[in-house]
NUVO-24973 format. One record per residue (C-alpha): x, y, z. Coordinates in steps of 0.2 Angstrom, whole numbers, plus 5000, padded with zeros to 4 digits. Example, Ala and Ser with C-alpha at 12.3 -4.5 7.8 and 13.67 -1.06 7.14 Angstrom:
BEGIN
{X = 5062, Y = 4978, Z = 5039}
{X = 5068, Y = 4995, Z = 5036}
This chain:
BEGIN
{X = 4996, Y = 4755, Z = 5021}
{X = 5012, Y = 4764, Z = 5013}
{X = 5026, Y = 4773, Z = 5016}
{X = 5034, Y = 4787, Z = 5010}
{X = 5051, Y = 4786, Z = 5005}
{X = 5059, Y = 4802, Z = 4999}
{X = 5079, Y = 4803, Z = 4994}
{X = 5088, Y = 4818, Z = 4986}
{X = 5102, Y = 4821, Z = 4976}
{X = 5107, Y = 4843, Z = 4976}
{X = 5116, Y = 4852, Z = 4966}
{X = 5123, Y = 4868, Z = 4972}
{X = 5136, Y = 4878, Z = 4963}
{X = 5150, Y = 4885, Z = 4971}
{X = 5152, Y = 4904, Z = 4972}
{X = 5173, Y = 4903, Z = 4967}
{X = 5181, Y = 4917, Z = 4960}
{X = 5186, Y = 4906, Z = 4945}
{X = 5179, Y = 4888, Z = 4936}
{X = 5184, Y = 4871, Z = 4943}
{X = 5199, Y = 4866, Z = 4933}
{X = 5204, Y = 4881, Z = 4925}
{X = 5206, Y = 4902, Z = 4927}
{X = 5191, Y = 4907, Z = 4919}
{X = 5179, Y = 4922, Z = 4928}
{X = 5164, Y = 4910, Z = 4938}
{X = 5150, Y = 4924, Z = 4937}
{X = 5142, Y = 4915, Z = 4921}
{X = 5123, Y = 4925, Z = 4928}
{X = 5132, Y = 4942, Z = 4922}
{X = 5140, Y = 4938, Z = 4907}
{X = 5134, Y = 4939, Z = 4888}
{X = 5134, Y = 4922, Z = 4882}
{X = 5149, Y = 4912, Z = 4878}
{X = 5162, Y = 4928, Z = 4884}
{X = 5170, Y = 4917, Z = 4901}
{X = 5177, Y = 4903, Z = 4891}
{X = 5195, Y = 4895, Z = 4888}
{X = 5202, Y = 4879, Z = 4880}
{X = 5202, Y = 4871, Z = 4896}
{X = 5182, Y = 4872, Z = 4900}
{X = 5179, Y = 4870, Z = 4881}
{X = 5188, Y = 4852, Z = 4881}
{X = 5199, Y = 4858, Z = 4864}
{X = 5214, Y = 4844, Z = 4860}
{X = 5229, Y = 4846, Z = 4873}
{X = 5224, Y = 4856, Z = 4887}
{X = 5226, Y = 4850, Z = 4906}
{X = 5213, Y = 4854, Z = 4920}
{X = 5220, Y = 4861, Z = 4934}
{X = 5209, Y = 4858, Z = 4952}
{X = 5200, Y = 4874, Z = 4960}
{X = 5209, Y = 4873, Z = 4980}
{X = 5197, Y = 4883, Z = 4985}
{X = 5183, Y = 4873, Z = 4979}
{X = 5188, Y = 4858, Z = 4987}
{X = 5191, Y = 4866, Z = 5003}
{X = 5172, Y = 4874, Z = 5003}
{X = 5167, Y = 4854, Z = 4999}
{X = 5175, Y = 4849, Z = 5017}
{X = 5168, Y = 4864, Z = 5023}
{X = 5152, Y = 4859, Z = 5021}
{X = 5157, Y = 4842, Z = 5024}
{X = 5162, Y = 4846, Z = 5042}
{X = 5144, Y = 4855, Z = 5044}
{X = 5134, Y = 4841, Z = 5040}
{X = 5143, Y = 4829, Z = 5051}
{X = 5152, Y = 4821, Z = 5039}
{X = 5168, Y = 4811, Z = 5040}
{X = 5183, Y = 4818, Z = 5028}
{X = 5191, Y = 4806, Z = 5018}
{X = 5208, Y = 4802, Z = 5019}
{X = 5212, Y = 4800, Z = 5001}
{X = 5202, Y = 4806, Z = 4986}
{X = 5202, Y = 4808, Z = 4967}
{X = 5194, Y = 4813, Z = 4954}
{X = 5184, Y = 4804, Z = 4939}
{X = 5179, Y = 4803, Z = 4920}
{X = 5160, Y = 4802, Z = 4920}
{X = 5155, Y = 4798, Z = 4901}
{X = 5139, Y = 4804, Z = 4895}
{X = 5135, Y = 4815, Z = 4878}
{X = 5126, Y = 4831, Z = 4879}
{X = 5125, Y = 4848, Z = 4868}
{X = 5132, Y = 4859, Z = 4882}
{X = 5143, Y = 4847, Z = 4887}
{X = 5160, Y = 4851, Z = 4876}
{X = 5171, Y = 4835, Z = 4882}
{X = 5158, Y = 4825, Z = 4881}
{X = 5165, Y = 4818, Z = 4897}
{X = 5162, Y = 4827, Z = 4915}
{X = 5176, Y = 4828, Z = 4927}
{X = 5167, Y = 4821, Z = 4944}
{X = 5169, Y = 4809, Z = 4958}
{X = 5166, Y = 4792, Z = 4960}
{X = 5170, Y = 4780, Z = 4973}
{X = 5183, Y = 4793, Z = 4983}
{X = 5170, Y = 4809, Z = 4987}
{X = 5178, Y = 4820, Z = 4999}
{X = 5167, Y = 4818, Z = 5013}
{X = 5155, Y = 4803, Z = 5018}
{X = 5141, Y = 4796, Z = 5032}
{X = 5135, Y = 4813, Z = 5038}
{X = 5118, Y = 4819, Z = 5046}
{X = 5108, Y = 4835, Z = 5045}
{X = 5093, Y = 4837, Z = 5060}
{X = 5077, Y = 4843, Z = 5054}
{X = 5062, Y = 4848, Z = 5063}
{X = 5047, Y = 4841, Z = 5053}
{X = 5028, Y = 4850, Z = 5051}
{X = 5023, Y = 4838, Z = 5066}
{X = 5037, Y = 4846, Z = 5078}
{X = 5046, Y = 4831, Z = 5077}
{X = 5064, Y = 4831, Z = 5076}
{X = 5071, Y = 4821, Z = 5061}
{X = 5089, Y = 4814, Z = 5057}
{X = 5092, Y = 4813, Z = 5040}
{X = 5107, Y = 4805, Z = 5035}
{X = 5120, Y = 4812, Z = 5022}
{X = 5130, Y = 4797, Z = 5010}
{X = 5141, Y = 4809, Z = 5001}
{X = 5146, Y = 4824, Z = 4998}
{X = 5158, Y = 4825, Z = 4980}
{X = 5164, Y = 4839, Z = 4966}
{X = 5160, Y = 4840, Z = 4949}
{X = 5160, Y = 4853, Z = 4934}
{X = 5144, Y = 4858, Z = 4927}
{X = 5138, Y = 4858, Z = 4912}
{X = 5134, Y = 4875, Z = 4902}
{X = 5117, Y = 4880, Z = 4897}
{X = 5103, Y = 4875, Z = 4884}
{X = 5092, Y = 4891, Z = 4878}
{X = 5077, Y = 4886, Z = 4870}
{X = 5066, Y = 4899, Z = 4856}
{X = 5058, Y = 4900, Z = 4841}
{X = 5059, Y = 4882, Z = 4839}
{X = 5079, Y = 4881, Z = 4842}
{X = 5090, Y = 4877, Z = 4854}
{X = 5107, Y = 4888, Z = 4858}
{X = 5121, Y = 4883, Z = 4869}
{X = 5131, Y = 4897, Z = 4881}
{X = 5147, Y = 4888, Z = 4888}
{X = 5149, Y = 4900, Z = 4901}
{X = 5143, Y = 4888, Z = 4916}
{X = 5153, Y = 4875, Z = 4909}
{X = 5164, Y = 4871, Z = 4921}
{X = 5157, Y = 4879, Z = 4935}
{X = 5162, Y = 4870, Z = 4953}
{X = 5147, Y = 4862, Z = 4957}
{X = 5145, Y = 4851, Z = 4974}
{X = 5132, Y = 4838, Z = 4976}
{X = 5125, Y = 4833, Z = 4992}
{X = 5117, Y = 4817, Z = 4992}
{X = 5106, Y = 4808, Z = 5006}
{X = 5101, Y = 4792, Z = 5011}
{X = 5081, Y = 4789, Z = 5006}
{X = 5076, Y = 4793, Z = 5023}
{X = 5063, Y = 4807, Z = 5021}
{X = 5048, Y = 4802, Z = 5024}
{X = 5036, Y = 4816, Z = 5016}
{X = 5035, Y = 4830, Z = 5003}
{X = 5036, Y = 4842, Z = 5016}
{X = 5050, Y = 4833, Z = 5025}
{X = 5060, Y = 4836, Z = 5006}
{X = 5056, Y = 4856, Z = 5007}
{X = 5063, Y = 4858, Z = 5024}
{X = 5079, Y = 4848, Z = 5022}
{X = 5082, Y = 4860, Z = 5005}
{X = 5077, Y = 4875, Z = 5015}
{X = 5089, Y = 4871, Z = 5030}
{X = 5104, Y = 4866, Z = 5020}
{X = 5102, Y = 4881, Z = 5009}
{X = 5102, Y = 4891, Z = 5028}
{X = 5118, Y = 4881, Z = 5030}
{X = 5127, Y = 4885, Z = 5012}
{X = 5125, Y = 4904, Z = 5016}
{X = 5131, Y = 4904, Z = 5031}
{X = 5147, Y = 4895, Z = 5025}
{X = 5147, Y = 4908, Z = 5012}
{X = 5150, Y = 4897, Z = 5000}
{X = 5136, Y = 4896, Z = 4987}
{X = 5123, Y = 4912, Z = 4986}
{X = 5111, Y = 4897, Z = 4984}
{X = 5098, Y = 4907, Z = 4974}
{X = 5086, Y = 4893, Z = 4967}
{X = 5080, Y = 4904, Z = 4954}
{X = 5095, Y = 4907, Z = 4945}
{X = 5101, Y = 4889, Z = 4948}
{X = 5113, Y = 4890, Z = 4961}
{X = 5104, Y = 4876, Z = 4968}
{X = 5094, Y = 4864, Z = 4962}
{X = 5089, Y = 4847, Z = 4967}
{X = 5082, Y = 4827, Z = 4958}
{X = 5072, Y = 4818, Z = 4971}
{X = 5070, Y = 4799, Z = 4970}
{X = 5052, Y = 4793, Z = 4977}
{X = 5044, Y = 4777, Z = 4980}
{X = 5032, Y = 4770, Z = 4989}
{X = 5034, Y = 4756, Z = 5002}
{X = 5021, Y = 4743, Z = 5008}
{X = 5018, Y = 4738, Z = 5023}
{X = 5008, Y = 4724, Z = 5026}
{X = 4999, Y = 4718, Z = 5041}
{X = 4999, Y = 4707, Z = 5051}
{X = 5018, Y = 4708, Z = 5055}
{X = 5021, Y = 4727, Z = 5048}
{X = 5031, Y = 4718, Z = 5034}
{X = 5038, Y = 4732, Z = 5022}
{X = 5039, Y = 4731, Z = 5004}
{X = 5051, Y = 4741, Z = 4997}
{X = 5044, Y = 4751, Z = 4981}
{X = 5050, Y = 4755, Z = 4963}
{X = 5060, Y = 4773, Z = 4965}
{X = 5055, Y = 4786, Z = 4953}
{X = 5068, Y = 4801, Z = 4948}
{X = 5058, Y = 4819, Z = 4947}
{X = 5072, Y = 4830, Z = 4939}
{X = 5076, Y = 4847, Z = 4940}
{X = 5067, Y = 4855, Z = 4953}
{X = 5073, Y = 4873, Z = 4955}
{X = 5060, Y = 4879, Z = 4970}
{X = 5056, Y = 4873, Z = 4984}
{X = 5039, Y = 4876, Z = 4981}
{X = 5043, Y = 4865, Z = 4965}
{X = 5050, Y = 4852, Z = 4976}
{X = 5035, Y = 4849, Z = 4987}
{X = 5022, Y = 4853, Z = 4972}
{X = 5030, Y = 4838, Z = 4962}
{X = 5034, Y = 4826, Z = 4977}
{X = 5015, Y = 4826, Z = 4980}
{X = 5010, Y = 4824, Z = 4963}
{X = 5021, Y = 4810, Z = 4962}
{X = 5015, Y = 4801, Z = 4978}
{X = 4997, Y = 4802, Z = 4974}
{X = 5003, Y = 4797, Z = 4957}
{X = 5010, Y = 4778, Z = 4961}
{X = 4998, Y = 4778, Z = 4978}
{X = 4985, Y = 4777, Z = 4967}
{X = 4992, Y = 4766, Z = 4954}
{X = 4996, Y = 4754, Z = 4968}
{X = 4980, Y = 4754, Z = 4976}
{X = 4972, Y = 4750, Z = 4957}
{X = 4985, Y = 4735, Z = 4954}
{X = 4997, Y = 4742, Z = 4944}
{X = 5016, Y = 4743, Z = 4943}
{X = 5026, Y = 4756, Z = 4945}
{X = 5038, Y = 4760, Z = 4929}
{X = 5056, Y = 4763, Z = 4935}
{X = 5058, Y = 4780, Z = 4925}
{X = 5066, Y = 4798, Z = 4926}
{X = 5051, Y = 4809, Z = 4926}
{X = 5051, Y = 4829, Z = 4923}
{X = 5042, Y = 4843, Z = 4931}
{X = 5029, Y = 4857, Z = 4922}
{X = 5024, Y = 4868, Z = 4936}
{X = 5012, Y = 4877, Z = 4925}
{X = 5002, Y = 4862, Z = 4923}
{X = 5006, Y = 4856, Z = 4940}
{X = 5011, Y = 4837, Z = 4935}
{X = 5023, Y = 4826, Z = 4930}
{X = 5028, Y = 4817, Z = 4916}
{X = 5039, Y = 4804, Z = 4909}
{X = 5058, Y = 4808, Z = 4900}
{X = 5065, Y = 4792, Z = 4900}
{X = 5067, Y = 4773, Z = 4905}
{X = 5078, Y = 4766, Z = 4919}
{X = 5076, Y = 4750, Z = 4919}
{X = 5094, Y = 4747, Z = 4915}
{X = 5108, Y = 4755, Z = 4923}
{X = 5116, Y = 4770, Z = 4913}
{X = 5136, Y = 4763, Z = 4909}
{X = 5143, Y = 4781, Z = 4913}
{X = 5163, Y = 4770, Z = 4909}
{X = 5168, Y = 4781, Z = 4925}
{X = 5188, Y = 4780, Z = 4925}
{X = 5200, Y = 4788, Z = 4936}
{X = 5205, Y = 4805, Z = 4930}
{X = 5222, Y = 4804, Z = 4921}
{X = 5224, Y = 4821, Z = 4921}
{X = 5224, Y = 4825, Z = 4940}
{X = 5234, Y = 4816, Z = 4953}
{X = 5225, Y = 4810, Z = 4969}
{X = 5221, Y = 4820, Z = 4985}
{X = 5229, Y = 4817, Z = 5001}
{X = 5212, Y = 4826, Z = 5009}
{X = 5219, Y = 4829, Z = 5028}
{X = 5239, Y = 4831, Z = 5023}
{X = 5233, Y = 4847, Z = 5008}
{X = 5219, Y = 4855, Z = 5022}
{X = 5219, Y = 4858, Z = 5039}
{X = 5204, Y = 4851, Z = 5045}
{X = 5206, Y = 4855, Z = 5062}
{X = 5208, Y = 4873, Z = 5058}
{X = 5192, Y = 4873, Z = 5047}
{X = 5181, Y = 4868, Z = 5062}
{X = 5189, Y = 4882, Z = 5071}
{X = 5184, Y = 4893, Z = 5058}
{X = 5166, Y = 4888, Z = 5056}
{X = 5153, Y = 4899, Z = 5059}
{X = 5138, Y = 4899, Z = 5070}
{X = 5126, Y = 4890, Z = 5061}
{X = 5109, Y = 4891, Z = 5060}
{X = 5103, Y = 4876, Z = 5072}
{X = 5114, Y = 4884, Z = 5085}
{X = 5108, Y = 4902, Z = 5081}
{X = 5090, Y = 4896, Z = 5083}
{X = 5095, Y = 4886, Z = 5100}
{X = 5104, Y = 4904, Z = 5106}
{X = 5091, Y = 4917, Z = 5102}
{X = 5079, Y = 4906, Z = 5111}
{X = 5089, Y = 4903, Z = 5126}
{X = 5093, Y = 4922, Z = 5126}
{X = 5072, Y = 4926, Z = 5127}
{X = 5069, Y = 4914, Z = 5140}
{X = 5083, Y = 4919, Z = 5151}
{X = 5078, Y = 4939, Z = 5149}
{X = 5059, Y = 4934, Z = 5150}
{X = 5064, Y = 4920, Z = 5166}
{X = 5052, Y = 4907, Z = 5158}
{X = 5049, Y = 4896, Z = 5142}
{X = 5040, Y = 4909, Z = 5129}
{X = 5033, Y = 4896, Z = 5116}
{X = 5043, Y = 4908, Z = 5102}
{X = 5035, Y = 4900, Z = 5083}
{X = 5050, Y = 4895, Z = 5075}
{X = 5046, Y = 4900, Z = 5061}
{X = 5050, Y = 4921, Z = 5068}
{X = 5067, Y = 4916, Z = 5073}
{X = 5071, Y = 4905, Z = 5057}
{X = 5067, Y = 4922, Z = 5046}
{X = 5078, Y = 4933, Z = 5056}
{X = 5093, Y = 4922, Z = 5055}
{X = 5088, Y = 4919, Z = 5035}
{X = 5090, Y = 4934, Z = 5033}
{X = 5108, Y = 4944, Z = 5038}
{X = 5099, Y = 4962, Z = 5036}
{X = 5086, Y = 4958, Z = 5049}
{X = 5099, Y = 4950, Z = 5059}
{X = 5109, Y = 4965, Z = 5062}
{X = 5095, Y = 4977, Z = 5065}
{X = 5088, Y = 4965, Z = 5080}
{X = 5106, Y = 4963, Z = 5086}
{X = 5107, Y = 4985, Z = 5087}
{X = 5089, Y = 4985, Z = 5094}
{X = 5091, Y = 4973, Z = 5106}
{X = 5111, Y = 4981, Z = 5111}
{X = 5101, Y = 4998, Z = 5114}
{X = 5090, Y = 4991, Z = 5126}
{X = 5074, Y = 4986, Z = 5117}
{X = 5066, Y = 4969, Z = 5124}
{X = 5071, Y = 4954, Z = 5115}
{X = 5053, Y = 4945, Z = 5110}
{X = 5049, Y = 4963, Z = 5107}
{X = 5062, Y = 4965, Z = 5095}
{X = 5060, Y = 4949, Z = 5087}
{X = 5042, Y = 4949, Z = 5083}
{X = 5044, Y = 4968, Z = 5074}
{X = 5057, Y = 4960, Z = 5064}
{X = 5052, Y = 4943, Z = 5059}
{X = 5035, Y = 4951, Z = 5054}
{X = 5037, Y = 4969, Z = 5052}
{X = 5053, Y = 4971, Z = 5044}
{X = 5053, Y = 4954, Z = 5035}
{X = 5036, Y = 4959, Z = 5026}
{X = 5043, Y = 4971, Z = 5019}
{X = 5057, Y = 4963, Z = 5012}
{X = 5047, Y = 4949, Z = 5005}
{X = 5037, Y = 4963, Z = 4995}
{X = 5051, Y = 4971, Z = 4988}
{X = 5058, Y = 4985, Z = 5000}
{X = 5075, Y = 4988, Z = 4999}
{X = 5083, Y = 4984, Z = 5013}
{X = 5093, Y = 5002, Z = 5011}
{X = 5077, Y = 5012, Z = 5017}
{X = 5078, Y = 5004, Z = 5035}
{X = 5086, Y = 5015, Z = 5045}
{X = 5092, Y = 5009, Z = 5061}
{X = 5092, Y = 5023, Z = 5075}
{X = 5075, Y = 5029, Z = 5067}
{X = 5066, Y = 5011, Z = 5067}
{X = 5074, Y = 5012, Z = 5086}
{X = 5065, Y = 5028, Z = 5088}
{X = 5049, Y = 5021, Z = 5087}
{X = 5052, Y = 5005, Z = 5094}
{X = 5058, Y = 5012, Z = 5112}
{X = 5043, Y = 5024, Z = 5110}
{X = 5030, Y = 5010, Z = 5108}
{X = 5038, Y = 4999, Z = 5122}
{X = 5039, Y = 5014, Z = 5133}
{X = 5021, Y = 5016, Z = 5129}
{X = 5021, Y = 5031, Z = 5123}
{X = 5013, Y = 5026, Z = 5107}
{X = 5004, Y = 5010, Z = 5102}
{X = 5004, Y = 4998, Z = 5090}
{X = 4996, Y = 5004, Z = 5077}
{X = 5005, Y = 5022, Z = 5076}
{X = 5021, Y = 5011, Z = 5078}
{X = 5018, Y = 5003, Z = 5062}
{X = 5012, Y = 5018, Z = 5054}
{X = 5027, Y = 5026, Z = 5059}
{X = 5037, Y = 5011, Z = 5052}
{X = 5028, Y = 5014, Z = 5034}
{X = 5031, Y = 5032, Z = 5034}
{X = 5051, Y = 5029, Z = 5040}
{X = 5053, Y = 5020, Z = 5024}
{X = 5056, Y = 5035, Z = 5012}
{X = 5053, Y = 5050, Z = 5023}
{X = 5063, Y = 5044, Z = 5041}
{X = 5070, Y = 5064, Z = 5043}
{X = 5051, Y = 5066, Z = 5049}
{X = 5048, Y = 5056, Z = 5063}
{X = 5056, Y = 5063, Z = 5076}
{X = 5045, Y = 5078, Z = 5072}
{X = 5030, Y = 5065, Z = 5072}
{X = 5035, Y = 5056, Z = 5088}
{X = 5037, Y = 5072, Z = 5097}
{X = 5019, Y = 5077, Z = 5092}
{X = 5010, Y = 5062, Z = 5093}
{X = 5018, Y = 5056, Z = 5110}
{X = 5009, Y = 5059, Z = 5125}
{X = 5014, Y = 5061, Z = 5142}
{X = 5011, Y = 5052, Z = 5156}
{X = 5004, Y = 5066, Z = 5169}
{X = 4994, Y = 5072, Z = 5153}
{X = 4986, Y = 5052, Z = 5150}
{X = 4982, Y = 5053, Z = 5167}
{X = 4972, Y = 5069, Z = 5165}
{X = 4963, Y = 5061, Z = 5150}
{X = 4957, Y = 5046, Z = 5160}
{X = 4955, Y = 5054, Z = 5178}
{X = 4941, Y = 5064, Z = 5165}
{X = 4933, Y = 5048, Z = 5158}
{X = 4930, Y = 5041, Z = 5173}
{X = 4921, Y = 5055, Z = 5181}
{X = 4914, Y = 5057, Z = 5167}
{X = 4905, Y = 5038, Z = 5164}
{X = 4900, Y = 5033, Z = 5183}
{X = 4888, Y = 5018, Z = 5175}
{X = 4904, Y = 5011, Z = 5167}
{X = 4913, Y = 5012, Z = 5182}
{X = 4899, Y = 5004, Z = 5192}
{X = 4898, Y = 4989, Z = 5180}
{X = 4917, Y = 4988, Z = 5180}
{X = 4917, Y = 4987, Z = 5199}
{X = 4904, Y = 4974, Z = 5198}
{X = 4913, Y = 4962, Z = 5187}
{X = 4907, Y = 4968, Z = 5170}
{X = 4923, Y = 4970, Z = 5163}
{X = 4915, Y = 4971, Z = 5144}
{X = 4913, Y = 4991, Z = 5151}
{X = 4934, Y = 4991, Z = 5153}
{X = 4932, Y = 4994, Z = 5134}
{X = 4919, Y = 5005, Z = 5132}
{X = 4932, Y = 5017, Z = 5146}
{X = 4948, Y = 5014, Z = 5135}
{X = 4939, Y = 5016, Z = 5118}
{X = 4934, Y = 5034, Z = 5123}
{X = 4952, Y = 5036, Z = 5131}
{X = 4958, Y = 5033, Z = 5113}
{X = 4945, Y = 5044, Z = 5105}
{X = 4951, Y = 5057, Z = 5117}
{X = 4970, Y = 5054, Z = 5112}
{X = 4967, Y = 5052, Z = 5093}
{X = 4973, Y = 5037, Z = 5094}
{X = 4989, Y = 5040, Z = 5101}
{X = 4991, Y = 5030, Z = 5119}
{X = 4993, Y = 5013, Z = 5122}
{X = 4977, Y = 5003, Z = 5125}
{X = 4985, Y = 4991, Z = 5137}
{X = 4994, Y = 5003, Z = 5148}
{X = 4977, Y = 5013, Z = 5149}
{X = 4967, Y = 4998, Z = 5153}
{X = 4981, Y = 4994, Z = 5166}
{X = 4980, Y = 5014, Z = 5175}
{X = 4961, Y = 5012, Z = 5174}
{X = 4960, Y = 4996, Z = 5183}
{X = 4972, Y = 5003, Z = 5195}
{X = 4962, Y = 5019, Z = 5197}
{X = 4948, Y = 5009, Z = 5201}
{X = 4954, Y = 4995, Z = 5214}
């Protein structure tokens, strides 16, 4: 039998106003190449860094949302490694004295299990600037050079691919709702390396034999991440399972061809020569920030956000709805959709109701590139009170939803022509019944299959416009 064992390393850069150690603009995605650059993030002869406060203060930020203990005492180091977009040839990092230590991130698996997946460290670093590869050259632009980046490091307790995507997906939650990283993987906010192996275990006494770990670099999706931690694990199962060993290697990621492949050797330890930082002093952590005021600052974050919308359904519905997790986790990813629920349901529209036009309605559209300016609020509220008044159903609803997108000035007029009253619904059906006494018959004599034929002409005689529950629930009640 094996085992799984999934550890990650991510990289997310901080969303400062200026680089790490000095004053330089941090909006390196908006710049032309090499335009946000100094002395200082270019390593030229003489300059001194100078630390970013308000970096470190979003590391114990983040620190104190993953659980994690604040150290006492930190610093900075010298990590030695050459590389083209790397000016110093040296990169300001942590070592042995990260900011923040031993924390924990719950997750809830594909399996509905709950999963505790322990944080080592948390430390700040400068990143490196950028390679661009064309035409058979490479260029360098510096302007990310020097960029705060934090890196969140766990303990090797994930125990599948899919286990890896969620973890990235609910710290990414986490980052934004700190508000300190826009966390967008495709522009390399956040990016993580994964160390997989696979452990033995072997009967009779469930002995576990630790495997060879395996470094997949790079990954900038999380797509990317499971798609290359399931390449990977099928990769060494199978050598395992033929005899072979495992190399102990940095491997890279083509997503085009869907594999990985090999960059580099790791059977001996890299020497980085870390060294304390000469140019920066130690930190008293908890004397330079009030912790105790950061946690009073904290937001709500996204665990407790699922936890409270959940508690606020069952409580208005009086029992446990079963809501997929999966509605409520898009409407807290996403602030837009947030807000609307919040006016829907402050106006009086029902909770679930609310929810599940968001998370699939609103959120649909947004994933297919509506703007998030063509919702308008009182106008989506327009048609959701008529819908759960009954007034319309479900699929003029959505059709009014559609329509509200670029041309919301006309559906007042359309609700107002397309709603229908009750005394004038009654009518309709009062004539269908007298109208079918067979169906009636059936119905009374438990062929409910007839129910629909009554309703269907109902809607016929509507256009379409009543709601096919409420109608089955007058019929039924006509007829009892």
């Amino acid at each position: 039998m094996f085992k799984t064992v999934i550890g990650l390393e991510i990289h997310v850069q901080l969303k400062t106003k200026s680089k790490m150690f000095c004053g330089c603009d941090n909006k390196a995605d908006e710049a032309e190449p090499n335009t946000l650059v100094c002395p200082v993030c270019l390593g030229l002869p003489g300059v001194l860094p100078v630390a970013n406060r308000q970096a470190i203060e979003w590391v114990i930020k983040t620190g104190l949302a993953l659980n994690c203990e604040i150290a006492e005492k930190s610093k900075f180091d010298r990590k030695h490694y050459y590389y083209p977009d790397l000016p110093k040839n040296y990169q300001i990092s942590q070592y042995d004295a990260p900011f923040a230590i031993n924390g924990h991130l719950e997750i809830r698996n594909p399996n509905d299990e709950i999963r505790n997946i322990r944080i080592t460290r948390i430390h700040l670093e400068e990143d490196a600037g950028k390679l661009v590869h064309a035409d058979g050259e490479s260029l360098v632009d510096f302007n990310r050079t020097g960029t705060p980046l934090m890196e969140v490091v766990t303990e090797p307790d994930i125990q599948s691919p899919s286990e890896a995507k969620i973890f990235m997906q609910e710290l990414r939650s986490i980052l934004r709702y700190l508000d300190v990283s826009d966390a967008d993987m495709e522009k390399g906010h956040l990016r993580a390396d994964a160390n997989i192996s696979i452990a033995e275990i072997r009967k009779p006494n469930d002995e576990i034999r630790m495997g060879i770990p395996v470094e997949v670099k790079n990954l900038n999706s999380f797509r990317m991440v499971e798609r290359a931690l399931l390449y990977e694990e099928k990769r060494q199962k199978e050598l395992l399972e033929k005899g072979d060993k495992i190399a102990k290697e940095t491997r890279g990621w083509n997503d085009t061809k869907g594999e990985s492949y090999s960059q580099r050797s790791k059977e001996f330890a890299q020497d980085y020569r870390y060294f304390p930082e000469p140019d920066l002093p130690p930190f008293l952590t908890k004397k330079l920030f009030d912790i105790v005021k950061l946690k009073e600052e904290m937001p709500e974050l996204p665990a407790g956000k699922r936890k409270r919308i959940i508690s606020d359904i069952e409580k208005e519905k009086g029992y446990a709805s079963n809501i997929h997790l999966s509605l409520v986790q898009q409407l807290i990813d996403e602030p837009i959709l947030e807000d609307h629920y919040n006016y829907f349901i402050e106006k009086g529209i029902d909770k679930l109701f609310a929810l599940a036009f968001v998370s699939h309605q609103m959120w649909g559209k947004l994933k297919t590139g509506t703007n998030p300016d063509q919702f308008h609020k009182e106008v989506i509220f327009s048609i959701l009170k008529a819908w759960q008044e009954e007034n319309i159903n479900s699929t003029k609803a959505k059709e009014y939803f559609e329509l509200s997108l670029n041309n919301p000035e006309s559906i007042k007029s359309k609700l107002e022509e397309t709603g229908l009253s009750e005394e004038d619904l009654n009518v309709v059906i009062d004539k269908v019944i007298s109208e079918n006494p067979k169906a009636v018959s059936d119905i009374k004599g438990g062929k409910m299959e007839a129910m629909g034929f009554l309703v269907g002409l109902v809607m016929k005689e509507t256009s379409g416009s009543a709601n096919p529950q409420f109608v089955s629930k007058i019929i039924k009640e006509r007829l009892q």
